[in-house]
N, C-alpha and C positions, 0 to 999 in steps of 0.2 A: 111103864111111866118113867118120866126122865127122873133125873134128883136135880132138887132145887138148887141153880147156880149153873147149871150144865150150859153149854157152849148148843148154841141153837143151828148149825152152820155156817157162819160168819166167825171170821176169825178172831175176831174183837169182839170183846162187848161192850155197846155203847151204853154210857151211862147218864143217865139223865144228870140236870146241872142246870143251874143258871142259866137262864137267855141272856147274849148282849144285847142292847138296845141298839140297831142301829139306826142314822137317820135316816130320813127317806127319799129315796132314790128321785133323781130331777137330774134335768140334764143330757147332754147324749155320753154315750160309752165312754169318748177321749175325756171330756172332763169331770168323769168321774175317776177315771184311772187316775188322771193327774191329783184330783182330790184325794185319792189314798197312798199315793205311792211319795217317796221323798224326791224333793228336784235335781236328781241327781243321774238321768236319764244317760246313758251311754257313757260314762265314765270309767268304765273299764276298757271300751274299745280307744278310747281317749289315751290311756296312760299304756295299752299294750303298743298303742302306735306311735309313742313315745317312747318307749326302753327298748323296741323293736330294734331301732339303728345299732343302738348301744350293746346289744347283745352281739349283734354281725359284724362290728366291728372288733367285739374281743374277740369271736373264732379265728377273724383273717390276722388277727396280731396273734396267737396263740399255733395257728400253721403258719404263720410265719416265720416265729420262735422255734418249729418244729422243722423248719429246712434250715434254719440256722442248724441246730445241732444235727440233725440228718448229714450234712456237709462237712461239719468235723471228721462224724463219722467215718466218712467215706476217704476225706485227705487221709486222715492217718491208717486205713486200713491199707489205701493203696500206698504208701510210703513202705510200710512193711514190707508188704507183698512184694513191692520194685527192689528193697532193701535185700530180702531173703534170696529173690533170684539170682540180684548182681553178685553174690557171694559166692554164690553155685556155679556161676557161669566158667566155663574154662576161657574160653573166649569170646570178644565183644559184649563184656560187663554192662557196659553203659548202654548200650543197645537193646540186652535182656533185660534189663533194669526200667527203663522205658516202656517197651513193650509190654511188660506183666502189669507196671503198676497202672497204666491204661487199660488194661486188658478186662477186667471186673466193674471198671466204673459204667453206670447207667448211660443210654446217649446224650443227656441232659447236660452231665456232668462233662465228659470226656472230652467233648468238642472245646472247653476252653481249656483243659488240665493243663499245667504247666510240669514240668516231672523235669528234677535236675539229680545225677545220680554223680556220687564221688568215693573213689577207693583211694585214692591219692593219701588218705590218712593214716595214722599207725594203727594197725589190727584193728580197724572200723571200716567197714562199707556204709554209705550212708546215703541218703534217698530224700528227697523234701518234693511235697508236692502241693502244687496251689490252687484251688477251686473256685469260681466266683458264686457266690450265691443266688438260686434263683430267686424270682420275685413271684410270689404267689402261687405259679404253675410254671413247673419244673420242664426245660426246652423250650421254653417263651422267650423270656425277659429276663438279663441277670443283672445283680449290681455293680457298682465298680469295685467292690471291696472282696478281696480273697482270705478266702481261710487255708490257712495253712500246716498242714501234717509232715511230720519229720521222723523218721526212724531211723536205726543203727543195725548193722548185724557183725557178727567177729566173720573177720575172714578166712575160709578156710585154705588149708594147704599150708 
């Protein structure tokens, strides 16, 4: 025999309670639903279709913001880089200076690089390079504005 209170197979036990009264049913299905439910039908696809733009607009402003700094990046790495070889170079400085700091950058980037190299200074080699920024996809479209990276190296010899 079971023990009184035992779980009969169902994983709950229902417990008796209160009937609600409801009223009585008239009507077809749609205006009953609307009679239960609040007038407030689609209201979520409403306001997701509404904060929708606003959302796609922050990701494309935020990779935006992200090939902005992407493109620092990349000036001052190849600055270095043109920096570090004209230093090295025995001959035709400014040439290897060119060559290297072009030589790492993405095709995106390189097709506009500007790369000015100069030893002419005292015990400085020095390198400055100019980028324009893409717009949204990088070998498309760029702006008119460049970013610009500059580095130094001591000269050797």
């Amino acid at each position: 025999m079971r023990a009184s209170g035992a779980r009969t197979g169902s994983w709950r036990r229902l417990r008796p309670g209160p009937r609600l009264a409801l009223p009585p049913r008239s009507g077809t299905y749609a205006q009953e639903r609307a009679r239960r439910t609040p007038r407030d039908h689609g209201q979520t696809t409403i306001e997701f279709v509404g904060v929708t733009p606003l959302i796609i607009l922050l990701c494309v402003a935020l990779w935006q913001c992200a090939l902005i700094g992407f493109t620092f990046i990349l000036a001052g790495n190849a600055a270095d880089v043109g920096a570090r070889t004209g230093t090295g170079a025995e001959w035709g400085q400014r040439a290897a200076c060119v060559e290297a700091a072009k030589e790492d950058l993405p095709s995106a980037w390189s097709g506009s690089a500007w790369v000015e190299c100069d030893g002419n200074g005292p015990g400085l080699y020095r390198a400055e390079v100019r980028l324009k920024v893409p717009i949204l996809v990088p070998g498309v479209l760029n702006w008119d504005f460049s970013v610009e990276g500059n580095a130094a190296s001591v000269k050797e010899g």
